[in-house]
C-alpha positions as CSV (number, residue, x, y, z in Angstrom):
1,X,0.0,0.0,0.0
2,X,1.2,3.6,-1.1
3,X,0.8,5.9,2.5
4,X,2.2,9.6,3.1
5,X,4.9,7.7,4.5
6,X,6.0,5.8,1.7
7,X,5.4,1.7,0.8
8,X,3.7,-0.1,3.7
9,X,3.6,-4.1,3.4
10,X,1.4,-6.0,5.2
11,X,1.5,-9.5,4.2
12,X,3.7,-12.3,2.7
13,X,4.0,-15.5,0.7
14,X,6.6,-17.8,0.8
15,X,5.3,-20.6,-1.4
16,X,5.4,-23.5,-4.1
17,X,7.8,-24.6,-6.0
18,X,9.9,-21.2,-6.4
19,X,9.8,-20.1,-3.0
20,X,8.4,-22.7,-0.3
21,X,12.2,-24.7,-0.8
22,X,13.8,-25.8,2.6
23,X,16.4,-23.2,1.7
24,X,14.4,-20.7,1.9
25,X,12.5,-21.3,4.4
26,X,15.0,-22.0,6.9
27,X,16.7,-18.7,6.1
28,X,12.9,-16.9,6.5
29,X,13.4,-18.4,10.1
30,X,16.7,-17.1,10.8
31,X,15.2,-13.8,9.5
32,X,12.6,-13.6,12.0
33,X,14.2,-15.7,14.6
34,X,13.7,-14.2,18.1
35,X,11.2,-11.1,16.4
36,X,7.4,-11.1,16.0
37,X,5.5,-9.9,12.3
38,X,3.5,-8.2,15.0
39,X,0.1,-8.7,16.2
40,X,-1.9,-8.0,12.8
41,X,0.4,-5.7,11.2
42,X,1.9,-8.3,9.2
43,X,0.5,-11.7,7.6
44,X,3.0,-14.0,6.8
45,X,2.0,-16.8,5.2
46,X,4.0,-20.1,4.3
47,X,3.6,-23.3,2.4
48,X,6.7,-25.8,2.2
49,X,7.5,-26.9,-1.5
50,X,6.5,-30.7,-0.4
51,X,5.8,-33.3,2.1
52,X,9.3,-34.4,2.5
53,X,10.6,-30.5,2.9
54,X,7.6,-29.7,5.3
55,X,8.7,-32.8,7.6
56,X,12.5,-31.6,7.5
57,X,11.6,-28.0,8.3
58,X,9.3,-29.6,11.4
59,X,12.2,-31.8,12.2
60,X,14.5,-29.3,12.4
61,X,12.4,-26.8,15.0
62,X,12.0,-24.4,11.9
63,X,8.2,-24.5,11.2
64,X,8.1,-24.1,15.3
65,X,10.1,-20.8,15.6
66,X,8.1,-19.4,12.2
67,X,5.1,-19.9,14.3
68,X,6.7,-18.4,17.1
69,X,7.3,-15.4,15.1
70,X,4.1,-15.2,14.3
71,X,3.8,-16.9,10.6
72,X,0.8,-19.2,9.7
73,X,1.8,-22.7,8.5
74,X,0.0,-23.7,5.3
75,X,-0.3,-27.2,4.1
76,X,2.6,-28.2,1.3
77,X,1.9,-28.0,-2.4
78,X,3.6,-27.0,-5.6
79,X,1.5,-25.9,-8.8
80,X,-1.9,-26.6,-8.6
């Protein structure tokens, strides 16, 4: 959204094929890791590339510390 202060963003998508990749997620985490997207200022949503990525991210306490950050968990897909 354009504001009198300049560019405000209020939601994200880290998703599919292109961007839900363990790589990327994991480095989302480390991103936020410790901070909050606030309470409603920000939406982030995420959706792992695949099953096998979504279990390594869960076995690896990153999907945990997303959600501690505030990021909603999405179920894996890639393409429709």
């Amino acid at each position: 959204k354009i504001t009198p202060e300049g560019i405000r963003v209020d939601q994200g998508v880290i998703a599919g094929c292109a961007g839900g990749m363990y790589e990327n997620i994991a480095e989302a985490y480390e991103i936020l890791k410790g901070k909050s997207t606030g309470c409603g200022e920000f939406s982030l949503s995420v959706y792992p590339s695949s099953q096998p990525v979504y279990k390594a991210l869960v076995e690896n306490g990153y999907i945990g510390g997303l959600m501690d950050a505030g990021a909603v968990i999405k179920t894996a897909f890639c393409g429709p």
